[in-house]
PAZAPA-4460 file (N, C-alpha, C; in steps of 0.05 Angstrom, whole numbers, plus 32768, in hexadecimal, padded with zeros to 4 digits):
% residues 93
    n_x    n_y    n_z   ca_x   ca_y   ca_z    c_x    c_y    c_z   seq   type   mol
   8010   7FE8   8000   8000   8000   8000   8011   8019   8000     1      X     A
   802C   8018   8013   803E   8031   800F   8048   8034   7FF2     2      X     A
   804B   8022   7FE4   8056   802B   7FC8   8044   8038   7FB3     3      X     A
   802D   8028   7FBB   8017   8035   7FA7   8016   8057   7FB1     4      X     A
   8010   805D   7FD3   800B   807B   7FD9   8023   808C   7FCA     5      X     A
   8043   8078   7FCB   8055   808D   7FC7   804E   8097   7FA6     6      X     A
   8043   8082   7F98   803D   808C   7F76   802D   80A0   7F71     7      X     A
   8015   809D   7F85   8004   80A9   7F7C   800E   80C7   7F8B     8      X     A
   8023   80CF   7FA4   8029   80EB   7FA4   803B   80F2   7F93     9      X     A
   8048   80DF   7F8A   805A   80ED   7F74   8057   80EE   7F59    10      X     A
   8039   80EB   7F55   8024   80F0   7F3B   8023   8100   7F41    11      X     A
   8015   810A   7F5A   8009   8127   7F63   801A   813A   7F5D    12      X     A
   8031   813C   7F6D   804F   814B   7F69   804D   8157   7F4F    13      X     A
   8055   813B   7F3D   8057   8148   7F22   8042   8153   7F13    14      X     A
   802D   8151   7F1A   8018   8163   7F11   8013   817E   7F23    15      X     A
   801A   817F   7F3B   8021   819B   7F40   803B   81AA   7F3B    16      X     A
   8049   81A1   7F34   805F   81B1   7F20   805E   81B7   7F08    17      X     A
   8050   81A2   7EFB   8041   81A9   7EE0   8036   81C2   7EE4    18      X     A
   801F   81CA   7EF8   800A   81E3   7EF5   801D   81F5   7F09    19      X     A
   8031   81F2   7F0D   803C   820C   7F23   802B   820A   7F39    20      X     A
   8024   81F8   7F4E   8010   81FF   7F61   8020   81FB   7F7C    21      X     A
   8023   820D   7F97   8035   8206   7FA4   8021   81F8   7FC3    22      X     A
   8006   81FE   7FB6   7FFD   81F5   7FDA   7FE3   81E8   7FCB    23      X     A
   7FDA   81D2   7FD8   7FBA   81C0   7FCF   7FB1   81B4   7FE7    24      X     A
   7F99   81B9   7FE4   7F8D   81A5   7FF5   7F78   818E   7FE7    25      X     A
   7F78   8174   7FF0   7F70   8167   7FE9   7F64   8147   7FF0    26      X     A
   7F4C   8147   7FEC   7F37   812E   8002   7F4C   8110   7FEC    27      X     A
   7F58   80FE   8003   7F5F   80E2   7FF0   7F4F   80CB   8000    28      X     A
   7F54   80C0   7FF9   7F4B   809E   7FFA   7F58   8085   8004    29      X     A
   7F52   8078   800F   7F63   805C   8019   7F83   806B   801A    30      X     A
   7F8B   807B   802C   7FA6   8087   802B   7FB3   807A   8048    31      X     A
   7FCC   807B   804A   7FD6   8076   8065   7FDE   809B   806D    32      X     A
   7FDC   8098   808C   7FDD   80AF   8099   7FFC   80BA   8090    33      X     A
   8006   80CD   809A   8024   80D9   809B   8028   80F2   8091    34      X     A
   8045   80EB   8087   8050   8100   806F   805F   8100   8061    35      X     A
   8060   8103   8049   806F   80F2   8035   807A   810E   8023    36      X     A
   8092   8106   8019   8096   8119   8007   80A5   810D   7FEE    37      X     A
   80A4   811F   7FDB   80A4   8118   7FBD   80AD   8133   7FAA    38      X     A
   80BF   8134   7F9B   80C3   8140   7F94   80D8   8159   7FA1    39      X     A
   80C6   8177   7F9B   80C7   8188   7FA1   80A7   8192   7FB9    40      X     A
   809D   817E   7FC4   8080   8180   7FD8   8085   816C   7FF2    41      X     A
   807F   8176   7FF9   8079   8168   801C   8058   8161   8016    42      X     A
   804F   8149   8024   8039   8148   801F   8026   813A   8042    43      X     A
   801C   8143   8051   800B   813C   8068   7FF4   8137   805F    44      X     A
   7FF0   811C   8077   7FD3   8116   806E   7FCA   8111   808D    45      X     A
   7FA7   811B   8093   7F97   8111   80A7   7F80   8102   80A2    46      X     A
   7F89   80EF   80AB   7F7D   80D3   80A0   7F55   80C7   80B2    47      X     A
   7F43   80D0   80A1   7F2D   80CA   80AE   7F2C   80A1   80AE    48      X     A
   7F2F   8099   80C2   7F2A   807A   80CA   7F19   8069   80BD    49      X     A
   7EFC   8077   80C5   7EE2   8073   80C4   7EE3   8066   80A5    50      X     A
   7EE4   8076   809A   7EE0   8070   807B   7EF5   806F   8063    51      X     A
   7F11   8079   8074   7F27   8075   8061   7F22   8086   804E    52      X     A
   7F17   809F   805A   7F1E   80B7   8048   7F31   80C7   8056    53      X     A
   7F40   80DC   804E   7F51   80F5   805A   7F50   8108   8049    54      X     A
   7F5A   811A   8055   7F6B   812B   8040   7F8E   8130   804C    55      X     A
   7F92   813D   8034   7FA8   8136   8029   7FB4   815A   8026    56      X     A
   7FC3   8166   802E   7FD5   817E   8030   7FF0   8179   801C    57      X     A
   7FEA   8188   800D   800A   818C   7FFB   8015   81A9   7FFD    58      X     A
   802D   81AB   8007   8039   81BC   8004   8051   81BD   7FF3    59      X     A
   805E   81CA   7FE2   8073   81D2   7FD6   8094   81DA   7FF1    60      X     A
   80A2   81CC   7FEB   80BE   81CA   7FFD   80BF   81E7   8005    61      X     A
   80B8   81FE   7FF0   80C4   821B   7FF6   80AC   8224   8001    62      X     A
   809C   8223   8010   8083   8236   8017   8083   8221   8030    63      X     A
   8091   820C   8035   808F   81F8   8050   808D   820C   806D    64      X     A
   80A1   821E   806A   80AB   8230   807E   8095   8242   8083    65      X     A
   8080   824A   8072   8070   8261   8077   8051   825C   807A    66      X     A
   8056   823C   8082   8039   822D   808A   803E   8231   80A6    67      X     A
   8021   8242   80AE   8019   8247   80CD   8007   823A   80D5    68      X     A
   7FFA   822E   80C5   7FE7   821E   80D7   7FD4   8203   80B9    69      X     A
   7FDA   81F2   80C3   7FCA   81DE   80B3   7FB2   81C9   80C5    70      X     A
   7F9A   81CF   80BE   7F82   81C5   80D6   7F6F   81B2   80C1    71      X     A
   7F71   819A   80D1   7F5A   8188   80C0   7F47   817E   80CE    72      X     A
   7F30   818D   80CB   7F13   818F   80D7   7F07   817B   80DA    73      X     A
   7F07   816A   80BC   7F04   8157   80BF   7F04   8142   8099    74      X     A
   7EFD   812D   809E   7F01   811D   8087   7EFC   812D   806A    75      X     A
   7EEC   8141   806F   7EE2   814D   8051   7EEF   8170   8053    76      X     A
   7EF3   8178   8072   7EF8   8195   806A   7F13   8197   8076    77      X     A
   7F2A   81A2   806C   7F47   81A9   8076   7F52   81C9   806A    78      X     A
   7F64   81CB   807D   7F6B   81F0   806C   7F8D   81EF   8077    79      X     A
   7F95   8200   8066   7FAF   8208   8075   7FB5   8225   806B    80      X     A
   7FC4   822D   8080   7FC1   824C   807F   7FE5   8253   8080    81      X     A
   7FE8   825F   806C   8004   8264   8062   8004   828A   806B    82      X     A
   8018   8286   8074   8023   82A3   8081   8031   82B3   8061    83      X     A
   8028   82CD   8067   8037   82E1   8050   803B   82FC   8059    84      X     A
   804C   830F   804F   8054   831E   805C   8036   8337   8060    85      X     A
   802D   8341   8051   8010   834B   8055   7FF0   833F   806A    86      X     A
   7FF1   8321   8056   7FD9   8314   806D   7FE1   82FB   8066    87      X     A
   7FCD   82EC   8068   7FD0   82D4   806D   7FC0   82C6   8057    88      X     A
   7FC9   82B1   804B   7FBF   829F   8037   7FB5   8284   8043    89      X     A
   7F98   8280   803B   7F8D   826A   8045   7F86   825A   802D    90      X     A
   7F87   823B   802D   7F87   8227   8019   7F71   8215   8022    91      X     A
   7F57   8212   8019   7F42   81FF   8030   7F37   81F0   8015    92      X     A
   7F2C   81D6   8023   7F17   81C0   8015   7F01   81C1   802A    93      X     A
***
């Protein structure tokens, strides 16, 4: 099961480098909990039990430092809130 999760973030990876995207949030499926990284992304996940749904937090290696807060509400809603020098950038599902 870890080899399959590592493919499928480093599908993800490369399709967020494809579109330039440096922060996602995103509901997965049958995932194991942790944090895995790939590429140029760090990737956290909070894993709902119940039904083997989560979501799934990607961040980009260079914007790692300016994550202030990442909160997962629950299986369907998560946000993370990236610090900037003006205000603050929020990323939610």
């Amino acid at each position: 099961m870890l080899g399959t999760c590592i493919g499928r973030v480093t599908t993800v990876a490369r399709e967020l480098t494809k579109y330039k995207l440096y922060v996602a949030v995103q509901e997965v499926r049958g995932d194991t909990g942790g944090t895995l990284g790939a590429g140029n992304y760090v990737f956290s996940l909070e894993k709902e039990t119940k039904v083997s749904i989560g979501n799934r937090i990607f961040a980009h290696r260079g914007v790692v430092s300016a994550v202030e807060r990442a909160e997962f509400v629950s299986g369907k809603i998560s946000y993370i809130v990236l610090r900037d020098h003006w205000c603050n950038i929020i990323a939610y599902q």
